[in-house]
N, C-alpha and C positions, 0 to 999 in steps of 0.2 A: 781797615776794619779792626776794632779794637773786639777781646774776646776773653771773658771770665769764664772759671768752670768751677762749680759748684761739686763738692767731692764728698764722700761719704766714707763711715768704714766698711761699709760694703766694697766700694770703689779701691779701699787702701788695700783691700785685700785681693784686689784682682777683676773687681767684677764695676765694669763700670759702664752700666747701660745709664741712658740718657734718659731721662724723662719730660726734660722741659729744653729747646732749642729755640734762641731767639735769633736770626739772622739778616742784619744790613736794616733796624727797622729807619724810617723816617719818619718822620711826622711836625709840618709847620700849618701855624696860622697868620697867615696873612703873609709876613715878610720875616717872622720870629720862625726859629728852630728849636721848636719844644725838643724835639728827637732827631739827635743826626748821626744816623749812621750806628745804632748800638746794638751789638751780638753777643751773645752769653747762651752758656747752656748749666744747664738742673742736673744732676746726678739722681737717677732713683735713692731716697734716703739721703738726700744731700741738704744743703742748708746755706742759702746765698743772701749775703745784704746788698740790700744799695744805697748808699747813703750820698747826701749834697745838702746844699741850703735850699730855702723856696725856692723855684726857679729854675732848679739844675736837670730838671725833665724825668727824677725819678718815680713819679708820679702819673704823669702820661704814659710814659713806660710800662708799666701797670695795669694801667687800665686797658692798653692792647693787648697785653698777655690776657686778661681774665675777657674781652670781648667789651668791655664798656665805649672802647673807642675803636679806632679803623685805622692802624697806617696807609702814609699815603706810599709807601713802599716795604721791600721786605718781606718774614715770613715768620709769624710763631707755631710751631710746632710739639704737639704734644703724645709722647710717643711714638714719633715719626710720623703723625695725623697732622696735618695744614688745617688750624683753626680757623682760616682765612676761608674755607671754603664753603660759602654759603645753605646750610642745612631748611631743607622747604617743607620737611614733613615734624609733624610736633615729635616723634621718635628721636627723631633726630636729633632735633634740637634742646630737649631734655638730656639726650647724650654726652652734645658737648657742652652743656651748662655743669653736666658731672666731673668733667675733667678737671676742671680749675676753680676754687671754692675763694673767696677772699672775706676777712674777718678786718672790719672796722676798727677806729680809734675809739667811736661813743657806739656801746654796742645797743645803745637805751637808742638813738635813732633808727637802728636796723628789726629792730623789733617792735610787733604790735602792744601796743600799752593795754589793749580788751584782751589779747590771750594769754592765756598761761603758759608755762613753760615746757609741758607735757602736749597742750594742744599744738605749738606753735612748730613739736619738733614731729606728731604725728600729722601735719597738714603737709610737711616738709617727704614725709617720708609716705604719704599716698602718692602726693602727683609723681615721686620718682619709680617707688617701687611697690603698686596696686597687688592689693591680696595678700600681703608679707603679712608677719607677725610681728607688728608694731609696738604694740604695747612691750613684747622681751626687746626689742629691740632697742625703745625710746629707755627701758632701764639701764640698758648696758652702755648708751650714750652716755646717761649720767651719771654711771659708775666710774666711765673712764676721765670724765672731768671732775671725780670728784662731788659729784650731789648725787641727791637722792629723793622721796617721793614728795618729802617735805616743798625742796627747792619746785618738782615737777606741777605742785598745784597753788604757785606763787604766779601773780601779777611781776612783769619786772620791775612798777614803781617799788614792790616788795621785797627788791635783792640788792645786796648790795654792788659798788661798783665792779669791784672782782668777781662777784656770782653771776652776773649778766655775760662780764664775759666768756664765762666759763662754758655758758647758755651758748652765746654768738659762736665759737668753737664746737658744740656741741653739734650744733646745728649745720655746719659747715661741714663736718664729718660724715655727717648721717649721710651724705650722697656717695661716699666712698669717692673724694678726689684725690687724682695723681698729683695733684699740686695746691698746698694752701699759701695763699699770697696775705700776708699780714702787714696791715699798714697803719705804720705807726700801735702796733695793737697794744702796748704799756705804756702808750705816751702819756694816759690820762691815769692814771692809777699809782695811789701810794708808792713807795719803794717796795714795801715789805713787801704788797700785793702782787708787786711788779715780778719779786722774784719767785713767787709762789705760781703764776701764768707762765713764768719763762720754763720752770723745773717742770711745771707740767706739760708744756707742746716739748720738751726735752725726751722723756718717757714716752708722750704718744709717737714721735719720731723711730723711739729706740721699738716700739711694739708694732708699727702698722709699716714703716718703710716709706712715707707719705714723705714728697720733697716740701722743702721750705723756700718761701721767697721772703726775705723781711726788707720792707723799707722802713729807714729809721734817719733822725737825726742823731741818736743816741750812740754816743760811737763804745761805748759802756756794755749796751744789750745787743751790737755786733761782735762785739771782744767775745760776749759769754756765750752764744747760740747762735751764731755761722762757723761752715766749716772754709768759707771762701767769700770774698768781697767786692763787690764793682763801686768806684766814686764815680760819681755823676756831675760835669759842670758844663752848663749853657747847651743842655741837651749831647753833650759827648761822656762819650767814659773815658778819664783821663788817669785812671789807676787800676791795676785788678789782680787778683790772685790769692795765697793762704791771707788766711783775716791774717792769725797772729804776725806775718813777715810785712805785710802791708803795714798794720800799728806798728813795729816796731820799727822800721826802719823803709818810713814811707818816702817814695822817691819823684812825688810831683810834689808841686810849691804847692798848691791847691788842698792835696792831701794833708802836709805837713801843718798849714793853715790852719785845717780842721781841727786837728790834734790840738795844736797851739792853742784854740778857740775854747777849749773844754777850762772850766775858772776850777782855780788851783791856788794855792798860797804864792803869794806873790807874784800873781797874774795881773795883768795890766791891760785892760781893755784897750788904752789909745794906739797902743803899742798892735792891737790884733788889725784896729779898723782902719790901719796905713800900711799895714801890708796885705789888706785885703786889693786895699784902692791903689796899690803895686803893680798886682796879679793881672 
């Protein structure tokens, strides 16, 4: 069983309670092993990539941690709670739909085109938390991404591509999760934009203590915003530990590959896709 641990400076400083435990998952179709065998744990305040090519199961991976799919073995656990455990009352299951929050790559799909940005994030915050004071609360959302009442009575055809996400984050928050799982979330957006989302889930980290999950292929926005890393190939984790000693001096072919893959001056594609077909 292979095993990353996501760290934090909370963690460097002595205090290293767990907030996210993945343990032995599996998960196949048919005769394929999307998922074999992969264990990793979240640090309260900690910040984990997973990165591979299409294929390499960090994605299915994912989508067991947040509940969208079902291992066929294994355990994800969220502060010491087994998400596995089938919840039969709507209490309930509002509960653990609060624990683990995930933010899309198009946040224009995850979002109604009819509501606004003020209704979409007060519909979000009745069903979880009935009779609260919504309205201070939907402002203080959008203070902490960054907008304002302006952004809150915008359609999202009316934002741009960073303002939506800012919105999709926004919205993800409002439940208070111990884990935000971000997939691919600056894949589609400018550079500039890219690092203007990245410096800000940076701050909301450093203010709420909220764990981070990033999958990315981006080995760029793992360098700048994980404090730890798992690679992921043909559903195994074949590397894992500090991001920065993993980039620097990565120690599977697999890993080193990646790196290699990244185009640079004097980079040579034919050179990448013969030692892929090596591997």
């Amino acid at each position: 069983m292979t095993t990353a641990t996501g760290t934090s400076a909370a963690a460097t400083a002595g205090t290293t309670k767990t907030v996210l435990e993945v343990l032995g998952l599996h998960r196949t179709y048919g005769s394929v092993r999307a998922v074999d065998d992969v264990s990793f744990r979240l640090a309260e305040g900690g910040s984990l990539g997973i990165v591979g090519e299409s294929g390499s199961g960090k994605t299915t991976t994912v989508r067991i941690v947040v509940g969208l799919e079902h291992a066929d073995e294994g355990q994800v656990l969220i502060q010491g709670r087994d998400r596995g455990d089938h919840a039969r009352d709507k209490a309930r299951r509002l509960a653990r739909a609060r624990e683990v929050q995930m933010v899309f790559q198009d946040p224009f799909l995850s979002l109604d085109p009819r509501t606004t940005v003020g209704a979409a994030l007060r519909e979000t915050l009745a069903l979880h938390f009935p009779g609260a004071d919504h309205a201070r609360r939907i402002t203080e959302l959008l203070d902490q991404v960054g907008l304002g009442s302006r952004e809150a009575d915008a359609l999202p055809r009316q934002l741009s591509g960073g303002q939506r996400q800012r919105v999709a984050i926004a919205r993800a928050l409002a439940v208070e999760p111990a884990v935000l799982v971000l997939d691919e979330a600056v894949a589609a957006l400018d550079v500039s934009v890219q690092a203007q989302i990245l410096n800000l889930l940076f701050d909301i980290r450093e203010q709420t203590g909220i764990g981070y999950l990033f999958i990315t292929h981006d080995l760029g926005v793992v360098r700048c915003v994980t404090d730890d890393v798992i690679v992921m190939r043909s559903g195994r984790i074949v590397e894992s530990g500090p991001t920065q000693q993993v980039l620097a001096d990565p120690q599977h072919p697999y890993t080193r590959l990646l790196l290699e893959s990244v185009p640079r001056p004097g980079w040579d594609p034919r050179s990448i896709a013969a030692a892929r077909r090596a591997l």
